[in-house]
C-alpha positions as CSV (number, residue, x, y, z in Angstrom):
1,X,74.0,58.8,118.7
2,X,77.7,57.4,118.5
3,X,78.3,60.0,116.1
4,X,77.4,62.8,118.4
5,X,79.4,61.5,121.0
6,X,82.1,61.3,118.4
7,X,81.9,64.3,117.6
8,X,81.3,65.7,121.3
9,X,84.6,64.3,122.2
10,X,86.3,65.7,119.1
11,X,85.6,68.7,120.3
12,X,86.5,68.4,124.0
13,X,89.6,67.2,122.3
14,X,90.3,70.4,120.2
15,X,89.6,72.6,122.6
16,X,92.5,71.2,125.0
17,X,96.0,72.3,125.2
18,X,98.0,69.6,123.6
19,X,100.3,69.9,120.7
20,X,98.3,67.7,118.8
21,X,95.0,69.6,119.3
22,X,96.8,73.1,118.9
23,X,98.6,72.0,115.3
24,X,94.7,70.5,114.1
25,X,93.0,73.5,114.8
26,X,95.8,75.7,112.7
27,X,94.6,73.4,110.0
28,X,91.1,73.9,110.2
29,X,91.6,77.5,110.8
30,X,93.4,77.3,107.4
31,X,91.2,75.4,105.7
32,X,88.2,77.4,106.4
33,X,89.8,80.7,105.7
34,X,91.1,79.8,102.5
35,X,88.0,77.8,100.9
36,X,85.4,79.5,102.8
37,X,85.9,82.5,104.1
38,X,87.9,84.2,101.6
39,X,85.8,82.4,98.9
40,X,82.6,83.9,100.1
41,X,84.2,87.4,100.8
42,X,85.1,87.6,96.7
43,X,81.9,87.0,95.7
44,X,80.5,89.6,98.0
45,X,82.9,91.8,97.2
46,X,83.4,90.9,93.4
47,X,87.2,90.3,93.5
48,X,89.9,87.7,94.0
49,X,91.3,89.8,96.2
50,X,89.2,90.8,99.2
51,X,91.8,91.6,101.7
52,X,95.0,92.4,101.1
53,X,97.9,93.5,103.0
54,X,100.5,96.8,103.0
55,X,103.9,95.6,102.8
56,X,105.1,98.6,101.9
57,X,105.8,102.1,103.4
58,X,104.7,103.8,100.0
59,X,101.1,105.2,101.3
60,X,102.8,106.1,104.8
61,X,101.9,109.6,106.0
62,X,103.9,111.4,108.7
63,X,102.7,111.8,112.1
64,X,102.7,114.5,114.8
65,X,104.2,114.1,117.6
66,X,101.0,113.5,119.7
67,X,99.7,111.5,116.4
68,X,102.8,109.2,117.0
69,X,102.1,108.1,120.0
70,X,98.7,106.4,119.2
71,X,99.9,106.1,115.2
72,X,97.7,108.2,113.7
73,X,98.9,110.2,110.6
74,X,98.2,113.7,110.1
75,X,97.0,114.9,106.7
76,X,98.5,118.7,106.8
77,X,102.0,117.6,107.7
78,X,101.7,115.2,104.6
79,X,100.5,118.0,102.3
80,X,102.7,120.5,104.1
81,X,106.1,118.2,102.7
82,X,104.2,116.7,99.3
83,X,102.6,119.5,98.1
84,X,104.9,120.7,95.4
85,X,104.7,117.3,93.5
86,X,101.1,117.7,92.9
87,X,101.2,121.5,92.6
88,X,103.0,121.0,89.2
89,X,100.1,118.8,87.9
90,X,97.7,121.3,89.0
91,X,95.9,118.9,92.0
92,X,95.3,121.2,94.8
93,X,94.2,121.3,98.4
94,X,90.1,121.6,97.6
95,X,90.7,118.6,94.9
96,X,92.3,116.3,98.3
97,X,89.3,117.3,100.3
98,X,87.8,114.4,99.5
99,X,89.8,111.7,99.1
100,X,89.1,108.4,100.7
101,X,92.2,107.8,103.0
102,X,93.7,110.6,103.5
103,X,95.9,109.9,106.0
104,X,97.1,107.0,103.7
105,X,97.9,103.6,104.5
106,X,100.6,101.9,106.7
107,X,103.0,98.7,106.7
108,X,100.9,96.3,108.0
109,X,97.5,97.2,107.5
110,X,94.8,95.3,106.0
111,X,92.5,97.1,103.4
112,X,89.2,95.6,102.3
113,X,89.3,95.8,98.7
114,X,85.8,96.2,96.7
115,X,85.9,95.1,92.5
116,X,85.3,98.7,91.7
117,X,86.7,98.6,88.0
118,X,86.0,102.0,86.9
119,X,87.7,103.9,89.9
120,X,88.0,107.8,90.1
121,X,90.9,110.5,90.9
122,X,91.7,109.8,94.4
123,X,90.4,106.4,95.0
124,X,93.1,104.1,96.2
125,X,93.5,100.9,94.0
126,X,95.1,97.7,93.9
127,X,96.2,97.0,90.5
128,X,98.4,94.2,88.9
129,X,101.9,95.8,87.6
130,X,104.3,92.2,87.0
131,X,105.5,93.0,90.8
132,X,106.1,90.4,93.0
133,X,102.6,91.1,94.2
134,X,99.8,94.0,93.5
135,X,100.4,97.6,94.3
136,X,98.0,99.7,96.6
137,X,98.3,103.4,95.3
138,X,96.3,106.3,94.6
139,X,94.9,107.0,91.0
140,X,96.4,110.9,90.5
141,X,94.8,111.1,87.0
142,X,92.1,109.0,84.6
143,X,92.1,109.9,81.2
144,X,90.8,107.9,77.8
145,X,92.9,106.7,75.1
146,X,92.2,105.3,72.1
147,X,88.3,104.9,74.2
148,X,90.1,102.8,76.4
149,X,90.6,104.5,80.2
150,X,93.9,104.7,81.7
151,X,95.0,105.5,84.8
152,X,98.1,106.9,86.6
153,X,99.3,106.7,89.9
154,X,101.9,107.8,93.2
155,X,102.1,106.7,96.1
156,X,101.7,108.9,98.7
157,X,104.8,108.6,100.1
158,X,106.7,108.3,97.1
159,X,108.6,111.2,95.6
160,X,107.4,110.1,92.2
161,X,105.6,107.8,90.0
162,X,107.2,104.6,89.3
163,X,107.4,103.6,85.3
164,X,104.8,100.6,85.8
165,X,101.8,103.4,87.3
166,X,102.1,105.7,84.6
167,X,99.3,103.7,82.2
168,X,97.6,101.5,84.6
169,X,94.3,99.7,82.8
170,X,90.8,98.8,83.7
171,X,92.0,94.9,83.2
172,X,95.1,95.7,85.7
173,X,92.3,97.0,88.2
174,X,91.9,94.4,91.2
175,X,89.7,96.8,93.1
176,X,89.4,99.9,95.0
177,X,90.0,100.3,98.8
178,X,86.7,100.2,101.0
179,X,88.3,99.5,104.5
180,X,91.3,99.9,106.4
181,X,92.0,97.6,109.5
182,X,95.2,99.3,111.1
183,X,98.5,96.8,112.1
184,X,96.6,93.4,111.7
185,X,97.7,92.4,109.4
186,X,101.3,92.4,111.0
187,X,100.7,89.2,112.5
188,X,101.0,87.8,108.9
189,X,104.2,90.0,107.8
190,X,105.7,89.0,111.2
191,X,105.2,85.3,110.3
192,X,106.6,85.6,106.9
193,X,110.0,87.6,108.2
194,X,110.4,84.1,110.8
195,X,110.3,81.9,107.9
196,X,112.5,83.8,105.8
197,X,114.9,83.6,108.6
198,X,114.0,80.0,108.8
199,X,114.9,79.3,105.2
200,X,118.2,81.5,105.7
201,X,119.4,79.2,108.1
């Protein structure tokens, strides 16, 4: 009984608007997100890395100018400016058509990542390439060498490959991209910017 009322007036107590409540329930909040809730998200999604975050603009795809206004991207004016590059290695229109995100990705969005290790052209992968942290870009070609499959590939926003995406392997393979949450995951880039300004100063 007094440990219900303990806990009843813990509560009461979080819920409030003090300093002291506000800073313990960022650390519960960050407790349970990092040993629970991203722990039970890799084993449903067989990776370890579930979510991840764009911090780059290297999947960006224009927008119209209506397409602007509410960010949405728009596929044709993307293809219209990026065609040539995949003209020369004979991917075309009808081969695009069904792409997963074809309106690519965008700084700041969050992208569900699944452990598919055996991903196909067009899929869009996160893949270990001794960065600073994983790449999200789309696999352009898949080939087998030596029986071992390898992968290349671009950004969509990129006006070429970068040397590391040329021979991507199944072992560099995080995942493939399964969902894409648009601008959430802003609140985390914005928080990092502040503490590098922080640590400037």
């Amino acid at each position: 009984m007094v440990l219900k009322e303990n806990i009843r007036k813990f509560w009461n107590w979080l819920k409030g608007d003090s300093f002291g409540s506000w800073i313990v329930s960022i650390a519960i909040a960050f407790v349970f997100v990092k040993f629970i809730f991203f722990p039970v998200l890799s084993l449903i999604f067989a990776t370890s890395l579930p979510l991840v975050v764009v911090e780059s603009g290297s999947m960006h795809h224009p927008e119209t100018f209506a397409g602007g206004i509410i960010g949405i991207s728009d596929f044709n004016v993307w293809y219209a400016n990026a065609r040539g590059w995949y003209d020369e290695r004979n991917i075309s229109l009808n081969d695009m058509e069904d792409w997963g995100f074809k309106n690519g990705m965008d700084k700041g969005d969050i992208i569900l990542v699944y452990g598919k290790k055996n991903p196909e052209v067009g899929d869009v992968i996160i893949f270990e390439a001794d960065q600073k942290y994983p790449i999200i870009h789309r696999v352009i070609s898949k080939t087998s060498i030596n029986g071992e499959i390898v992968y290349e590939t671009k950004g969509d926003n990129n006006n070429g490959q970068l040397s590391f995406e040329k021979e991507v392997t199944q072992d560099e393979v995080i995942g493939s991209s399964l969902l894409r949450i648009p601008k959430l995951g802003w609140i985390k880039l914005g928080l990092v910017e502040v503490l590098k300004v922080i640590k400037g100063n």
